[in-house]
Structure formats: C-alpha cells, structure tokens
C-alpha positions in Angstrom: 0.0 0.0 0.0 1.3 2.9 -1.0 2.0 5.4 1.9 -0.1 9.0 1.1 3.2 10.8 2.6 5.8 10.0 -0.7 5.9 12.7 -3.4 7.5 14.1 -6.0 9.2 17.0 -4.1 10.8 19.4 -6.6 14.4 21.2 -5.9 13.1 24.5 -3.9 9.6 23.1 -2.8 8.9 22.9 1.0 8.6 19.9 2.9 6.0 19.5 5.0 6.4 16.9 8.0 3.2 15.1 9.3 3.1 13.5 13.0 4.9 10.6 11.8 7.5 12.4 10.6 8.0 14.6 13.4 7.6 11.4 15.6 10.2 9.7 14.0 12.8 12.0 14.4 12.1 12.9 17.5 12.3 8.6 18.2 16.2 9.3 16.4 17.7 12.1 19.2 16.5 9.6 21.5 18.3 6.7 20.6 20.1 7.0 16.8 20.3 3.3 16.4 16.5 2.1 17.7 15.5 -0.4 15.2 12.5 1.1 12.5 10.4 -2.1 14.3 10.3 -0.1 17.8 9.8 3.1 16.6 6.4 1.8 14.8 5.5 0.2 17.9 5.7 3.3 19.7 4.4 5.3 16.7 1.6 3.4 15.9 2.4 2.7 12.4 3.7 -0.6 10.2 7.7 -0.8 10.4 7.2 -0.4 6.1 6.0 3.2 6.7 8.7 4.2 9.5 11.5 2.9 6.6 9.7 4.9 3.6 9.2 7.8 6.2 13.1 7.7 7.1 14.2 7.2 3.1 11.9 10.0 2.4 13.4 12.6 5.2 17.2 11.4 3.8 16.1 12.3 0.3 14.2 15.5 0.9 15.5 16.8 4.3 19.0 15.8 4.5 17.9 13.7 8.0 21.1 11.7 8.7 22.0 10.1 12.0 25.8 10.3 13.0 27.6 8.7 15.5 30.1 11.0 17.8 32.7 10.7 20.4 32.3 12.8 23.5 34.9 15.1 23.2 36.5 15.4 26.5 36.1 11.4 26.7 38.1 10.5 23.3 41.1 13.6 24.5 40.1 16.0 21.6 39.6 19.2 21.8 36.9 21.7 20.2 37.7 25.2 18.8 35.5 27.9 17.3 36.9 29.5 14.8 35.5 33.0 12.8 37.3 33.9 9.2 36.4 36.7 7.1 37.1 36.5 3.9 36.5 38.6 0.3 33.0 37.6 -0.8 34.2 35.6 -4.2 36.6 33.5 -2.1 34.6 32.8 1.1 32.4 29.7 -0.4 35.3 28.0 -1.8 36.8 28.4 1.4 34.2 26.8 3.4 34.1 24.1 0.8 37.8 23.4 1.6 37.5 23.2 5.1 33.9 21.3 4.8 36.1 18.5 2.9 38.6 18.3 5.9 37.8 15.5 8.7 39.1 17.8 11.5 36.3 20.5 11.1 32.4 20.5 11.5 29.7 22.7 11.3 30.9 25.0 8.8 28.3 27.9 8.1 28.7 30.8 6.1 27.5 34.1 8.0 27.5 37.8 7.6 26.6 38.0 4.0 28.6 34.9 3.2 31.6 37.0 4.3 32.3 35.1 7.6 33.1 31.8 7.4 32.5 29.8 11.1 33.4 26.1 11.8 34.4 24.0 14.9 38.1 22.5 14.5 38.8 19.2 16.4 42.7 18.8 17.7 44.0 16.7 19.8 43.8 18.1 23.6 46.9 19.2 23.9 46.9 20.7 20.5 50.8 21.4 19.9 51.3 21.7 16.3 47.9 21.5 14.9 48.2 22.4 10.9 44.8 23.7 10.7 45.4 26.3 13.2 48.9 26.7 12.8 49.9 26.6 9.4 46.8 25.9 7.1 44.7 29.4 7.7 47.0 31.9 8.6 48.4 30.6 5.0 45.7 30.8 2.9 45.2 33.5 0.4 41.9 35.1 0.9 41.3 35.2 4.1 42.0 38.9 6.1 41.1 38.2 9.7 41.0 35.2 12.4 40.1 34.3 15.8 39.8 31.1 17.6 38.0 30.5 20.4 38.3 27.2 22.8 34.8 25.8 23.8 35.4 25.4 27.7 31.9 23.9 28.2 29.1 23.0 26.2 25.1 24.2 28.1 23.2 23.2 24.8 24.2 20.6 22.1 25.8 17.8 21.2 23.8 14.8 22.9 20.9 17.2 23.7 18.4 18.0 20.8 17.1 21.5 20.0 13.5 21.2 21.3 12.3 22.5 18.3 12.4 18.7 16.8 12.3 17.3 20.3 8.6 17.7 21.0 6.5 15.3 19.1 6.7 12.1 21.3 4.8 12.2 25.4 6.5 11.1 28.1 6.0 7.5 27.5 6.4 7.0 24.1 10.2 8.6 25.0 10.7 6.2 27.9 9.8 3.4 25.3 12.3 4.7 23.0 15.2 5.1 26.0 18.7 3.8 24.4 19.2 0.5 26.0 22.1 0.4 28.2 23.1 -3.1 28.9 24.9 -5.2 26.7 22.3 -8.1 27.2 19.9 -5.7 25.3 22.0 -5.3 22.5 23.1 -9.1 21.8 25.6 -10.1 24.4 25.6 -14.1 23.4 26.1 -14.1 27.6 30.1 -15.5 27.0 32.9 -13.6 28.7 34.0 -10.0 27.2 36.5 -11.5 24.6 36.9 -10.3 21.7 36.3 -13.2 19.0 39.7 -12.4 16.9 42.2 -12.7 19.1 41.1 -13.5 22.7 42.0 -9.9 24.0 39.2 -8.2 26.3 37.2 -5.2 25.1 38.6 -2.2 26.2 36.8 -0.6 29.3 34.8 2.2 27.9 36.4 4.7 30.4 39.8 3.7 29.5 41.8 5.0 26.6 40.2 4.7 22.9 41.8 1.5 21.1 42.4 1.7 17.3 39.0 -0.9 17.1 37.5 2.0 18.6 38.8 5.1 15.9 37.7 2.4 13.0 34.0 2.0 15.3 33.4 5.9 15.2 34.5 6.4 11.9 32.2 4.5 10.4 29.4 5.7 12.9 30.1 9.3 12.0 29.3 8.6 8.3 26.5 7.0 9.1 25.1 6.1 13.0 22.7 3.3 11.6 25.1 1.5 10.1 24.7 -2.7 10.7 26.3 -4.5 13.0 28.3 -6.8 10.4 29.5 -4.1 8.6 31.0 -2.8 12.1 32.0 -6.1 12.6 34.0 -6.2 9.2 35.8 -2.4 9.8 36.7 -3.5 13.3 37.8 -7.0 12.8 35.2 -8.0 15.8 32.1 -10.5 15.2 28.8 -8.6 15.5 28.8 -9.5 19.3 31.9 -7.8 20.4 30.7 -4.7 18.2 27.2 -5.1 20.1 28.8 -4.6 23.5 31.3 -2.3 22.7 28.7 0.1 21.1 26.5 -0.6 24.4 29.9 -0.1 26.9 30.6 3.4 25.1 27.1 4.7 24.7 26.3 3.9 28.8 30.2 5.6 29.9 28.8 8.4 27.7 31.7 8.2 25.2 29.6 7.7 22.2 26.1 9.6 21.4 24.2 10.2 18.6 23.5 13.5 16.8 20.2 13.9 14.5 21.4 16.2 11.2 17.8 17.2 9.6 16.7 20.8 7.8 15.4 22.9 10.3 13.1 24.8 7.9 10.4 22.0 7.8 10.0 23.0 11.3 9.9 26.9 10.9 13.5 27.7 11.5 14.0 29.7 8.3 16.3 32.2 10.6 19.4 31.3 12.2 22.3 33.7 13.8 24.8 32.9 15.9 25.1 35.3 18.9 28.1 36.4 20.6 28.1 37.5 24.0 30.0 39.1 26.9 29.2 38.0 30.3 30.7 39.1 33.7 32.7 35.7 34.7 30.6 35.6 37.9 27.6 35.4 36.1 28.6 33.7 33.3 27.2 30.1 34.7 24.2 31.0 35.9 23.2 32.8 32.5 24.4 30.3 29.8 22.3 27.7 32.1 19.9 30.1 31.8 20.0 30.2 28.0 19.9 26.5 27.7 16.4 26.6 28.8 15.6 28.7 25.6 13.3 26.9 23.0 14.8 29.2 20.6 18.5 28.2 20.8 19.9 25.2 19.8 23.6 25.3 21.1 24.7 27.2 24.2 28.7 27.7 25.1 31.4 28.8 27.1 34.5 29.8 25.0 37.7 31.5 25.2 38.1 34.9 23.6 36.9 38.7 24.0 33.7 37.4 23.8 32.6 34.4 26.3 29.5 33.1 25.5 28.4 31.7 22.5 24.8 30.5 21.0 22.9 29.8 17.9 19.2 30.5 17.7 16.9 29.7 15.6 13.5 31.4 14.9 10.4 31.9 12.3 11.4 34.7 11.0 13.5 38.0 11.3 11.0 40.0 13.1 10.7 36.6 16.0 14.9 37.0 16.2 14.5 40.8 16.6 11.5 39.3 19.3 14.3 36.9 20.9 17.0 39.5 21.1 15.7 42.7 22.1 12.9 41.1 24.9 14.5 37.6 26.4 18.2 38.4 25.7 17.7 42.4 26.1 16.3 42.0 30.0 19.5 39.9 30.8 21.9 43.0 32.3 24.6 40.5 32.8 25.5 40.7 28.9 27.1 43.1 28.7 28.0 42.8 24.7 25.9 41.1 22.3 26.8 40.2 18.3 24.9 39.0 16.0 25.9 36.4 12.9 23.2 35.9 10.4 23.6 31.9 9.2 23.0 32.2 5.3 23.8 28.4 4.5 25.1 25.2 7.0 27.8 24.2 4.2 28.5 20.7 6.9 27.0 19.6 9.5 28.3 17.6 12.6 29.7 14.4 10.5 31.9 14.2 7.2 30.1 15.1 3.9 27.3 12.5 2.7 28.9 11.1 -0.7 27.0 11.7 -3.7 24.9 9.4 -5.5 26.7 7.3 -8.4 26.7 9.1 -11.4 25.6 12.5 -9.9 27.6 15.5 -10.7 30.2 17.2 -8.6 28.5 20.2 -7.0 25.0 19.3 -7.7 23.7 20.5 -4.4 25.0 23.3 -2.4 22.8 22.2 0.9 25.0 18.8 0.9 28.0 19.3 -1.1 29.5 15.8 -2.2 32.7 14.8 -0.8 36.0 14.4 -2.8 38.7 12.6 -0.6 40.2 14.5 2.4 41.5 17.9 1.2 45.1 18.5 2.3 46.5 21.6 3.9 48.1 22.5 0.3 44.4 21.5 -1.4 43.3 23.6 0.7 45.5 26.7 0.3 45.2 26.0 -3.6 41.0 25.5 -3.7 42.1 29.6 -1.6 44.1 30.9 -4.1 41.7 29.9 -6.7 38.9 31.4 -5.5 41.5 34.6 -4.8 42.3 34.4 -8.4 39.0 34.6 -9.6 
C-alpha cells in the first residue's frame, strides 16, 4: 500500500512533515540506532511506513543520523573559529575546510563574508596544521580568531526542542537507548573479543584503534549494521554489540540527528556572541539552555565568552528573541549578531553523492571528494582569490 506521505518534491519546494515524521525523528535524538520495528511500535504505524518515512526525510530533508565521540572522553579538543574573507573567495573556502575530517559545522555568515566552523585537535593541541599553518596561510582570508569551547550548556547529545517535541513522556521512555549489553546481543560468553582472545577495552579507559575504525564508520553514518561494524573492526557482531552498548552507557559515544530545520519553521538562524561578567557567566548560559529558541549554548575563550545559535520563524521573532529575552539579561554586557545564510557541513563528514551525480549538484550537501590537504586547501584559496 502505497504510503499518502511519498511525493514528488521538486528542488526548492517545502517539505512539509506530518506527526509521523515529526515522531520519527524525534524517536532518532533519542536513541540514533532504535531499530525502525520499535519506533512503529511506539508510533503506531507498520515498520514499512517508518522505513519509507526515514528514506523520504534522507532524500528530501538531508535527515542523517551520525555517531560522535564525546569530546573530553576520546582527549580532543573543540575550537570555534571565525574567518572573514573577500565575498568571491569565502564559499570556496568553506568548501575546503567542509572537505577536511578535523572540522564541523561549517556555516557561512554575515553575508557569506564570515566563514564559522568547529576545528577538532588533539587536547593538547601542539602543532595542529589547521590552526597553525593551514589558515593563517591561505590566500583570501583577512582576519581570524579562535575561540576554545570550555563547556558545552546546549548541544551535542541534547536535541534542539524544536524537533524534540512530538513524542509524550512515555512514548520517550519506550524509546530510551538501552544500556546493557544483554539488550543489544551479548551471546552471555565472557568480554572476549572473537579475533584474538584480548578483552574489550573498558569504555572509560583510553580509545583503542578498534574503537577510531567504530566511530568512523558511525560518523558517516550512525545506523550503520552490525556486520559491517564487525567487518571495519575486525570484531564479530557481538563484540561490536557490546562495545557500542559499553561506550554509549560511559557516555563516550552519542548520537546526533542532522535534519533541515526549515520544515520545522526555523528559516532564521544567527549565531550570537556574548560578553558575560565571569561571575555570572554560569548562571546565564544555564539560563539560555532553557531557551526553545536556541539550539547550542557555550562557554569559550576569547573577547567574547558566550556563544549561542538560535533559531527562529522569522527576522521580526529573532528581533522578538533579542531585544525582549536576551535584552532583559543585564549580565550581557556585549551582544553580536551572525546571520547563518547556509550550514555548508553539519556535525559528521560530507554524505557522498549518488553514483553518477555530478560534482557540485547541491549546495545544501556538497558531495565529498577525498580529504582535502593543507596544500588542497590553500590551492582551492588561491583559486577562489584568483578569480
């Protein structure tokens, strides 16, 4: 039976999302890897429609599910970092850094004359080419600043409640990730792993090289099957099973939800930077975290100290969001604003294109060419300088 919910949606028509859909993604920031089966048992609907649903959202909404390490947890570290850059050169630019695996969430901002993206180093970062070498290199770009995220209110395992709203309390308790290992396959033999005999690292202890293959394939896609997890890691499906259930309960692994926002109203976003007295800086990012209209809320290093990105209906609801909630709050002291014009990558690498499609087809999700370098980088720069 055909489900009433699949059409023909042309490049530049709006989606529209139905309880379903809105249900099922909701069912995804709660547990990224819940089998289609449970979340039409929850939903009320046949596990054929949650799959169409979910190919439908992929294909029209860029929904992905990615799997991610908990930064403090794996010993990386998170920087913000702002470049301005000449109009003609700024998109190439965030295309270059979009194609690195160090970087996420690139956006183009300020009249696609800002270019802002998270860089991941290692934590003690000494030497890191992106920061050191790669940017202050690169033709094109006339100003720079980097800002260390010290602590993360809003984001990462916690969802924007705009998409976070669909499912009641107990169709959320239904969909809770399970955390014991029992739930996810354990055979009930001993924590061996099957190729070799060695025990499965303790998720608090130090990543293993299993581990870095396991997230990499999760951050291209967080649904991937077990024995394809099995087959990157060199562990049977059961190992895989525990160690995915070890590293999701320690908190070292979550899952992240990447999904247009527009289908839910968001056709505004800005990032906003703020000074706050460091006594009350606490106190008002937790604050802020309690906003329906933000989706990320930090601390960071830098001139200014707080960080956030909202997302409303409209201009005139940001101008709403600014002037009354933010406005009232005398312990900002300074407060810029960073219209998003386009999300150029979101938190995982870029989706690879269909075969046969063209390079460049899409501008909301580029296709990905392998890993740029720091000199493919600096030459995509000096192109876009050139031209």
């Amino acid at each position: 039976m055909k489900d009433p919910s699949i059409e023909r949606v042309h490049e530049g028509a709006a989606v529209r999302l139905d309880d379903v859909d809105r249900g099922l993604v909701h069912a995804l920031h709660l547990d990224g890897r819940a089998p289609f089966s449970r979340i039409a048992a929850v939903l009320g609907v046949s596990t054929q429609t949650v799959a169409r649903r979910y190919r439908r959202l992929c294909a029209v909404a860029g929904l992905r599910v990615v799997g991610l390490a908990d930064p403090h947890r794996a010993g990386r570290a998170q920087w913000l970092v702002r470049l301005t850059a000449a109009p003609h050169s700024a998109q190439d630019l965030a295309q270059a850094l979009a194609r690195r695996a160090d970087t996420s969430w690139v956006k183009l901002a300020s009249g696609g004359t800002e270019i802002i993206t998270v860089v991941h180093t290692p934590a003690d970062a000494a030497g890191h080419s992106l920061l050191l070498h790669d940017i202050p290199r690169t033709a094109g770009i006339t100003a720079v600043s980097a800002h260390y995220l010290l602590h993360t209110y809003l984001g990462g395992p916690t969802a924007w409640r705009g998409r976070a709203n669909a499912l009641d309390e107990a169709q959320q308790r239904q969909l809770a990730p399970h955390t014991r290992a029992d739930d996810e396959g354990n055979t009930g033999r001993d924590d061996r792993d099957d190729h070799g005999g060695g025990r499965i690292p303790d998720a608090a202890a130090e990543l293993t090289d299993g581990d870095d293959r396991l997230l990499a394939a999760l951050q291209r896609d967080g649904r991937t099957g077990q024995a394809e997890l099995a087959a990157v890691t060199g562990w049977s499906p059961a190992t895989v099973a525990r160690r995915l259930t070890a590293l999701r309960a320690a908190g070292t692994l979550f899952f992240d939800v990447e999904v247009d926002n527009a289908p839910y109203g968001a056709t505004t976003q800005a990032l906003l930077w703020m000074t706050v007295a460091p006594t009350h800086l606490d106190q008002v990012a937790t604050d802020l975290a309690r906003h329906d209209e933000l989706a990320f809320v930090a601390a960071t290093t830098g001139p200014t100290n707080l960080v956030a990105h909202a997302l409303c209906p409209g201009p005139a609801a940001l101008h709403h969001y600014l002037t009354h909630r933010l406005g009232s709050r005398t312990e900002i002291r300074t407060l810029e604003t960073a219209p998003v014009l386009r999300t150029v990558k979101g938190a995982g690498p870029l989706p690879a294109p269909p075969p046969g499609a063209a390079y460049g087809v899409s501008a909301r999700t580029p296709p990905t060419p392998p890993p740029a370098s720091s000199r493919g980088m600096r030459r995509s720069a000096a192109n876009a300088a050139a031209g």
